[in-house]
BAKOLMI-806475 format. One line per field, with one value per residue: z negated, x, y negated of N, C-alpha, C, O in turn. Coordinates in Angstrom, 3 decimals. Layout:
N
n_up <- Z|...
n_east <- X|...
n_north <- Y|...
ca_up <- Z|...
ca_east <- X|...
ca_north <- Y|...
c_up <- Z|...
c_east <- X|...
c_north <- Y|...
o_up <- Z|...
o_east <- X|...
o_north <- Y|...
***
This chain:
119
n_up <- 0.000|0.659|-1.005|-1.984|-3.013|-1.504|0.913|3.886|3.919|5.111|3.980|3.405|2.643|2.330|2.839|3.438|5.802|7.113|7.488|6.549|7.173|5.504|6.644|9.016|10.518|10.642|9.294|10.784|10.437|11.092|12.595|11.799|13.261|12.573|15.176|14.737|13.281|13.858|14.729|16.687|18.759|18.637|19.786|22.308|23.053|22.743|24.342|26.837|27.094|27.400|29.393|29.524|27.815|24.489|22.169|19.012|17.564|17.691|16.477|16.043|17.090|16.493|16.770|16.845|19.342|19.990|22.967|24.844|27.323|29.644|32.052|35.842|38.141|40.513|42.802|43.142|41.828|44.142|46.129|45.164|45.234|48.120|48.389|47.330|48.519|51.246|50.307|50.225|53.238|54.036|52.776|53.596|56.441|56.652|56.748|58.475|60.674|59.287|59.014|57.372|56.144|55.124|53.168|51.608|50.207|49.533|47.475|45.864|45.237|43.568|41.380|40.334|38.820|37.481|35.659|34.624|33.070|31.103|29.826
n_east <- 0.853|0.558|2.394|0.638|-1.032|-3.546|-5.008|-4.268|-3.364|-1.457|1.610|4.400|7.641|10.041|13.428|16.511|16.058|14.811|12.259|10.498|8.218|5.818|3.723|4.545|5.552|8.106|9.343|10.958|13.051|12.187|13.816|13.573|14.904|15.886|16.274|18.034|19.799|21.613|24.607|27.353|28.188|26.443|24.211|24.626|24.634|21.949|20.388|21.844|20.736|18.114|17.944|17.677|18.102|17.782|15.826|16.763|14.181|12.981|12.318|13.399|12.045|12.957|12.890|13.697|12.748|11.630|12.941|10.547|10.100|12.362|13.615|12.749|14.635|16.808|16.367|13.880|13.005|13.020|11.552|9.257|8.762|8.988|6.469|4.538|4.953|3.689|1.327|0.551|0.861|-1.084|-3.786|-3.177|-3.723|-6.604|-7.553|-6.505|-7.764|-9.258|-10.050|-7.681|-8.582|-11.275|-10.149|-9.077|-11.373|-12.622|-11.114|-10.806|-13.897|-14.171|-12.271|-13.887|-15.770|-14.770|-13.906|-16.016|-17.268|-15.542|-16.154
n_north <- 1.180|-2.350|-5.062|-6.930|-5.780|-5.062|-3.315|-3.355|-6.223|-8.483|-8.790|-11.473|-11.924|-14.273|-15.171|-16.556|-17.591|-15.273|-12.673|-10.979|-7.661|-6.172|-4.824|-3.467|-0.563|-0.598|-2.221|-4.423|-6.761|-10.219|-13.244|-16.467|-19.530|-22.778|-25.453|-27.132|-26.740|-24.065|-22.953|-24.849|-22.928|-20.384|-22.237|-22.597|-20.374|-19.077|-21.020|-19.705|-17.807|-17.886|-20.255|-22.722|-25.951|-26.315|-28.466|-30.260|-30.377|-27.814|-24.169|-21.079|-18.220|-15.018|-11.093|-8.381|-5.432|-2.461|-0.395|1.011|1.612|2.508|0.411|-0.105|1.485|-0.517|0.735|0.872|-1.171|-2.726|-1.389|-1.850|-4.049|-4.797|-3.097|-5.048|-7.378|-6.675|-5.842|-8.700|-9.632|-8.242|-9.588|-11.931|-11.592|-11.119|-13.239|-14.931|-16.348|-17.985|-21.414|-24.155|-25.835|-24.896|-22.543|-23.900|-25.998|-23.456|-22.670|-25.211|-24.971|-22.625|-23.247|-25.177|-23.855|-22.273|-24.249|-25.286|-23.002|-22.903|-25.197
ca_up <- 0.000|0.789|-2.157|-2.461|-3.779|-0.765|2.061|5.301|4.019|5.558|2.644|3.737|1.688|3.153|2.167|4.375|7.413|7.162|7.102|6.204|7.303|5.209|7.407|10.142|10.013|10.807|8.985|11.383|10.002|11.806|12.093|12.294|12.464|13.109|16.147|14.422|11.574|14.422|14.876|18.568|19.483|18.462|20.528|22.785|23.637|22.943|25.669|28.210|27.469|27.587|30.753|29.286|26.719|23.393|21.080|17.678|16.934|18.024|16.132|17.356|16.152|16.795|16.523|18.011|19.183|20.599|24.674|25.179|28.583|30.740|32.878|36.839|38.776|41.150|44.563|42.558|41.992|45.699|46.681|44.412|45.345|49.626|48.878|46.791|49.950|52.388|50.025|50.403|53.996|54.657|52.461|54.623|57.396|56.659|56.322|59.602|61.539|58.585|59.066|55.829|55.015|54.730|52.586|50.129|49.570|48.770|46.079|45.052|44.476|42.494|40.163|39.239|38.559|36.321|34.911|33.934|32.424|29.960|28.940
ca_east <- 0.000|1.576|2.871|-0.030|-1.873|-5.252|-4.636|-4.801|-3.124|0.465|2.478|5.720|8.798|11.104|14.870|17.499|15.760|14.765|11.218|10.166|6.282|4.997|2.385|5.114|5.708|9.448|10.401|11.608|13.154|11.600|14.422|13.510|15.535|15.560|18.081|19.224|20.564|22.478|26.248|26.879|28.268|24.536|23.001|25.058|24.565|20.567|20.664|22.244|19.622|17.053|17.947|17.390|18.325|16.739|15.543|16.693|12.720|12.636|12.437|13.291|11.316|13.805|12.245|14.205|11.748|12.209|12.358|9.760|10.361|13.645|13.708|13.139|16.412|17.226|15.917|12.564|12.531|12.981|10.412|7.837|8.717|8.627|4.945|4.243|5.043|3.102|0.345|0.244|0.785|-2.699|-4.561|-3.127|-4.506|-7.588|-7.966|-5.554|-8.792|-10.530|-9.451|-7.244|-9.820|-12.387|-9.917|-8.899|-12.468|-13.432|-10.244|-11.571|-15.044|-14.045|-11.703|-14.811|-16.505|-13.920|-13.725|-17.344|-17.597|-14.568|-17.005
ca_north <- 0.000|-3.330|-5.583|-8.253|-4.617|-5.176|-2.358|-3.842|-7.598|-8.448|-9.713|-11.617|-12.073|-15.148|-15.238|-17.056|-17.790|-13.956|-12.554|-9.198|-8.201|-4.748|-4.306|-3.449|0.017|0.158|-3.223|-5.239|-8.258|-11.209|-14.063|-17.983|-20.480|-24.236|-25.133|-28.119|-25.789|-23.346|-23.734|-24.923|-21.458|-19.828|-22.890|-22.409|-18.825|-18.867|-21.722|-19.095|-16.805|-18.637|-21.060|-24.514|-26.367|-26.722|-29.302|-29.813|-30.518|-26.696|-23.134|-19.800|-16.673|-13.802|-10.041|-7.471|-4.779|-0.890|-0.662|1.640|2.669|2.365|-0.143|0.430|1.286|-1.586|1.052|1.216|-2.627|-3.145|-0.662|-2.051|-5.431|-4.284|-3.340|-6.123|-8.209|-5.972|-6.344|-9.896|-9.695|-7.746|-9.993|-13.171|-11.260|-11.020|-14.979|-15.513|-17.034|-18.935|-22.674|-24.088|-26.570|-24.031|-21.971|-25.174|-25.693|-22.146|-22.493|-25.859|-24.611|-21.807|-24.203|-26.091|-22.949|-21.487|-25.240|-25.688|-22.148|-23.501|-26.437
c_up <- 0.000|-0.537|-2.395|-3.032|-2.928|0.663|3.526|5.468|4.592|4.888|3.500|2.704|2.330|1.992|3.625|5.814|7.849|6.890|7.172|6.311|6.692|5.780|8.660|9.783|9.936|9.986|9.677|10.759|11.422|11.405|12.530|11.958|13.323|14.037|15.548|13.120|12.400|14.750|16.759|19.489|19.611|19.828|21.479|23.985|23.687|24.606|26.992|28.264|28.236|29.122|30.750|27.787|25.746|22.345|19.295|16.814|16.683|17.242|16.642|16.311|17.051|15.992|17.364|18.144|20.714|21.920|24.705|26.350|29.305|31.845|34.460|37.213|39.332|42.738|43.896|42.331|43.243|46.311|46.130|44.917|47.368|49.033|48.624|48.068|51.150|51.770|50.102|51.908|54.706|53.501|53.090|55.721|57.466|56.388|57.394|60.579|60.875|58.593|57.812|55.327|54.421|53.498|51.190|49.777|48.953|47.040|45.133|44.101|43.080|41.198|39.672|38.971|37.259|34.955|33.741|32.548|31.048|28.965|27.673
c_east <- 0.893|1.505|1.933|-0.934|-3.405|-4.293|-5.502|-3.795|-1.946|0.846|4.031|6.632|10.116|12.532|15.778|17.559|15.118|13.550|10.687|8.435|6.353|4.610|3.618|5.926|7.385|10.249|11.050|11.936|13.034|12.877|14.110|14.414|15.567|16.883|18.664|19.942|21.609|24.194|26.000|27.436|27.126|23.687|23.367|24.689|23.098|20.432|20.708|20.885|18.521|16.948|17.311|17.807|17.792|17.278|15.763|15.362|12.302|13.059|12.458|12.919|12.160|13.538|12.549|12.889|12.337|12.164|11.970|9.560|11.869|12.934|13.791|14.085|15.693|16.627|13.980|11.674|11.992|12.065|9.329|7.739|7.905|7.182|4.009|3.562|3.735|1.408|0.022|-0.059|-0.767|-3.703|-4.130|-3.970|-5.705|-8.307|-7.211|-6.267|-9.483|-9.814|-8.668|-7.753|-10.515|-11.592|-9.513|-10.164|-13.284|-12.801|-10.733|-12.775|-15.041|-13.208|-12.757|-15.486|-16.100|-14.089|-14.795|-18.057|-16.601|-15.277|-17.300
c_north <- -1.236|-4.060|-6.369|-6.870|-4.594|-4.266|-3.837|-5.443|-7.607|-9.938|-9.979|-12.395|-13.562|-15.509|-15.517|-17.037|-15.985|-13.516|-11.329|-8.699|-6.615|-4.237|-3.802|-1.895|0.525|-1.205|-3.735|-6.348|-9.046|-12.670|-15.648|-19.005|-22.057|-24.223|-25.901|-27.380|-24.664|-24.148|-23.786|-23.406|-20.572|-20.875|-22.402|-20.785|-18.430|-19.948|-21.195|-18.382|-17.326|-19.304|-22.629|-25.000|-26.811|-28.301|-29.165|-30.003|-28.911|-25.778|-22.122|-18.802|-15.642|-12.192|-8.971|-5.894|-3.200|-1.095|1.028|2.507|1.832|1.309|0.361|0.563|0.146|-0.580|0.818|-0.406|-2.864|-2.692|-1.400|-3.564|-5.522|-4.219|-4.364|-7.419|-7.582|-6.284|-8.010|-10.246|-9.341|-8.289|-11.367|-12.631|-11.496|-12.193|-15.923|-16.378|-17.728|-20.322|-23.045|-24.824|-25.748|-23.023|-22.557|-25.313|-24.898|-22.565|-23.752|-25.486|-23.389|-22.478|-24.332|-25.008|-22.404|-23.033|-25.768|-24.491|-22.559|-24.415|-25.678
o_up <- -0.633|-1.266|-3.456|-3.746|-3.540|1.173|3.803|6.570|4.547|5.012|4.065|2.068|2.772|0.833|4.643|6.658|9.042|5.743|8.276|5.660|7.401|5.801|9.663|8.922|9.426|9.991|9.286|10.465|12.499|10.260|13.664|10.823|14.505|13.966|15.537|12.166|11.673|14.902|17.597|20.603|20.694|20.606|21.902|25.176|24.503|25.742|27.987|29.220|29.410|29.918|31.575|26.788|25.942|22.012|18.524|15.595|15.782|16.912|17.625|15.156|18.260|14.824|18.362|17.157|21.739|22.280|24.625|26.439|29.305|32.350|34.686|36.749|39.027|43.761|44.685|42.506|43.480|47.152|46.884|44.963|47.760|49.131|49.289|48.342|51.754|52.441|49.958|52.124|55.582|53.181|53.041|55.945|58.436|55.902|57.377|61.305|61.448|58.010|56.925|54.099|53.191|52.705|50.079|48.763|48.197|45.974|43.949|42.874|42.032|40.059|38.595|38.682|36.269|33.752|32.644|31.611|29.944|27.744|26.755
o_east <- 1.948|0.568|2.268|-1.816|-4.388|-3.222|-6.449|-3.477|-1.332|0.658|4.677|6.258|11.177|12.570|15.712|18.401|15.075|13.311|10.523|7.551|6.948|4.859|2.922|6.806|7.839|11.476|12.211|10.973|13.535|12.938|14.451|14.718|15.284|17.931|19.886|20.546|22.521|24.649|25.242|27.076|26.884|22.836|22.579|24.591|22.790|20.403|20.130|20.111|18.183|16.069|16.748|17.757|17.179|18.323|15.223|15.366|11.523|14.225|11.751|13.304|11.952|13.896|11.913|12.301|13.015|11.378|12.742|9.079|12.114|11.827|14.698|14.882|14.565|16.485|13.059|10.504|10.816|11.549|8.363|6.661|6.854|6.564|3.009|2.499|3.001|0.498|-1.173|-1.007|-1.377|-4.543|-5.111|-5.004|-6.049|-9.438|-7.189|-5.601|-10.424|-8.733|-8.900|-7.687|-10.495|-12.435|-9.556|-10.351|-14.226|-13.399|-11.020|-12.847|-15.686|-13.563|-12.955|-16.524|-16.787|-14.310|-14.665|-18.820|-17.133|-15.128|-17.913
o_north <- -1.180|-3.732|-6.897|-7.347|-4.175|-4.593|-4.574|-5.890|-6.542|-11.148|-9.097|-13.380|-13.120|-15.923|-14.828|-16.728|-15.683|-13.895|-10.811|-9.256|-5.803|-3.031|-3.957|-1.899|1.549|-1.302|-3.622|-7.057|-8.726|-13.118|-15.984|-19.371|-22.254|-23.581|-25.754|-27.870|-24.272|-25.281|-23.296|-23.027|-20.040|-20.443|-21.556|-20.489|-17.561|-19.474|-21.631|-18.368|-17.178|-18.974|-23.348|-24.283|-27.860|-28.859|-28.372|-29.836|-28.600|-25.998|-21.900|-18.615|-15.543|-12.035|-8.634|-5.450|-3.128|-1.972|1.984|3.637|0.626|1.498|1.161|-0.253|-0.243|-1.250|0.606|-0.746|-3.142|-3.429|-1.522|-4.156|-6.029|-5.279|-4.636|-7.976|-8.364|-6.771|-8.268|-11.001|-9.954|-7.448|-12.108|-13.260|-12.172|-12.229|-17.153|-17.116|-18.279|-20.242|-22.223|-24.877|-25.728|-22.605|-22.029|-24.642|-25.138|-22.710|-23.578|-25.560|-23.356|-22.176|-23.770|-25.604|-22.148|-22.896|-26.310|-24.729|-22.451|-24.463|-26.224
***
């Protein structure tokens, strides 16, 4: 039973940027931390990952988690990607004779459709 003593609650424990969830059945520590508190080698290297540069207004929630399935090879990418394409190709087709006004206005009309159901 988790530590607040109510089955089902998720009790968390915080110690040094470090967060521990009960309810998680393998314990993952959950790590947050502010960027303006990282050394510039940490920013530095989240930065690469990432592919932009952060804000010291900004927090990073870091939660390493199992990989579940293997990744495609690289012939399996390419294949999936080839039909990907092909699928796109025979749904252009099938719109190769409708004018592109007539096809901006369909996409319009359906915006405001989706837009009004949001209201």
């Amino acid at each position: 039973m988790p530590a607040s003593g109510m089955r089902g609650i998720a009790t968390r424990a915080s110690f040094s940027g470090i967060l521990v969830s009960d309810s998680d059945p393998i314990a993952t520590p959950i790590m947050v931390h502010n960027v303006k508190d990282l050394s510039p080698g940490q920013r530095l290297a989240i930065e690469g990952l990432l592919g932009r540069p952060l804000s010291d207004e900004e927090s990073l929630t870091i939660r390493p988690a199992r990989v579940l399935k293997d990744a495609p090879s690289a012939t399996e990418r390419t294949r999936s990607f080839r039909q990907y394409l092909d699928h796109l190709d025979t749904l252009a087709g099938r719109v190769k004779d409708v004018p592109e006004a007539e096809i901006d206005a369909a996409i319009d009309e359906a915006m405001q459709h989706v837009r009004r159901q949001a209201e």
